[in-house]
N, C-alpha and C positions, 0 to 999 in steps of 0.2 A: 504494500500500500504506500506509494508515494503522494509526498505534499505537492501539492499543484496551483497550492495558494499562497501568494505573496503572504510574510509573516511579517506582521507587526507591533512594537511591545504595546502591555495593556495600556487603554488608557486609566488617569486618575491615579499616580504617583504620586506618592506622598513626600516626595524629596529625598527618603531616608532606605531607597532600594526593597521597599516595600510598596503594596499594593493598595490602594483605598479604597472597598468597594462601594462606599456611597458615591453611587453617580447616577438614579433614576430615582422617581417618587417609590417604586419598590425598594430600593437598597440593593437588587440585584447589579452584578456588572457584568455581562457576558465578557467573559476574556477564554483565549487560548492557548493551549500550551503544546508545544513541540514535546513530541515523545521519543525515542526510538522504540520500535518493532521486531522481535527477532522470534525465528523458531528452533529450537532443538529438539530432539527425541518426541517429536509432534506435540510439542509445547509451546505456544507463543508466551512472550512475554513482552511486558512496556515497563521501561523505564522514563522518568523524567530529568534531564540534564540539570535541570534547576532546581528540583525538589526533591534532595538528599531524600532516599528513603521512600520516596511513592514508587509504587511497584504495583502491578498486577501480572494474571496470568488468566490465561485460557486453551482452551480444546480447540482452537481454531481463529484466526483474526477476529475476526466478528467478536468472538467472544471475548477476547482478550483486551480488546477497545472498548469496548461495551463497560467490563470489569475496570478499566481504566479509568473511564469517567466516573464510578462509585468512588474510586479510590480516590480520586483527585477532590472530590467531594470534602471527602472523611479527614481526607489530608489537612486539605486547607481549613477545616471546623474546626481540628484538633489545635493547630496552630493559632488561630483566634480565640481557642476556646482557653491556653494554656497563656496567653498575653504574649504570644509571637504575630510577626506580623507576616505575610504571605508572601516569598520573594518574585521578584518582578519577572518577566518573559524576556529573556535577551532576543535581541531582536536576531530574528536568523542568520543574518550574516555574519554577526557575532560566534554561533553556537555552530556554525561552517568553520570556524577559525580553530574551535577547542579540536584538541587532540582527543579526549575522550569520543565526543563525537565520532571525527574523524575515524578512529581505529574500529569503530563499533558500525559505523557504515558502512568501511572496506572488508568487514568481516561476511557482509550480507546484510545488514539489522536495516530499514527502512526509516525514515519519517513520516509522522503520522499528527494531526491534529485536533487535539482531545480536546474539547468543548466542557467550562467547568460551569455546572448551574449548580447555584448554591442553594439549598434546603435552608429558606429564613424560619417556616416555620409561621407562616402568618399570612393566609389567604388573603385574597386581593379580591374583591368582585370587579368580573368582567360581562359584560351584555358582548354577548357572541350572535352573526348570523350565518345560521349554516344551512340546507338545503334539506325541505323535510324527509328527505327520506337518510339522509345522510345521520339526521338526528333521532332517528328510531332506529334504525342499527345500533346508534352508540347507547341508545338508552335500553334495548333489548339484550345488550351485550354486559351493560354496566347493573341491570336487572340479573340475569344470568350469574354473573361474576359476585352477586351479595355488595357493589358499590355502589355509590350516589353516579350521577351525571358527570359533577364538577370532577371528582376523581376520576371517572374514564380519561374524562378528556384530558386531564392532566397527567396519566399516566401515558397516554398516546404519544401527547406534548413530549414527553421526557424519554419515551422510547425511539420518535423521532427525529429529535431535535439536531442531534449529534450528525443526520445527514444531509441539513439543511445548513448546520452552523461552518 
């Protein structure tokens, strides 16, 4: 899985090599983060260049990215939750220069771009319009499943999201 999109660091730097995520009436920031991608013994795994220690793993790409954005999740709550602050996204031409990288790309491992949506934790109402039949799917499915409405769609949102972001 190659990156094919220009990377650029997050916004909302707080001057101190840290990240700030107040920058919308939600509190969310959409930012991303360069991973590498590798497989052994039909193992994938992600690491992150910038965030010592976030790791996942999977049965297959898909799953291994998937895994990755929980991880980068839990990462970064950890780290605000313990009074660290979240280190910033070097911009890729930057993280082309490090040798880690470097050695870990020439090996096979890919770049990949992990989408972090943060779990604040405090719904927002939104007035959505969606297409009636569109919305009895998701309500016979969110019936089905033992959820409301607003969680389907929010679980969609977030099962989605990472192929839009």
């Amino acid at each position: 899985m190659a990156l094919t999109t220009p990377m650029l660091s997050p916004r909302g730097s707080d001057g101190h090599g840290t990240t700030s995520f107040i920058s919308d009436q939600t509190g969310n920031h959409p930012m991303h983060y360069v991973a590498l991608l590798d497989v052994a013994d039909d193992t994938w795994g992600v690491t992150f260049p910038d965030l010592d220690g976030c790791t996942a793993m999977g049965g297959s790409a898909e799953e291994a990215l998937a895994n990755a954005q929980e991880a980068l999740r839990d990462w970064t709550e950890a780290r605000v939750a313990h009074g660290f602050g979240v280190p910033e996204q070097r911009p890729l031409v930057d993280l082309l220069k490090s040798d880690e990288v470097r050695e870990e790309l020439a090996e096979g491992a890919s770049l990949a771009r992990v989408l972090l949506v943060e779990g604040v934790g405090r719904p927002v109402k939104a007035n959505l319009s969606l297409d009636s039949g569109v919305l009895h799917a998701i309500d016979n499915t969110a019936k089905r499943l033992g959820i409301t409405r607003s969680a389907m769609v929010e679980k969609l949102a977030k099962d989605r999201l990472p192929e839009y972001a």
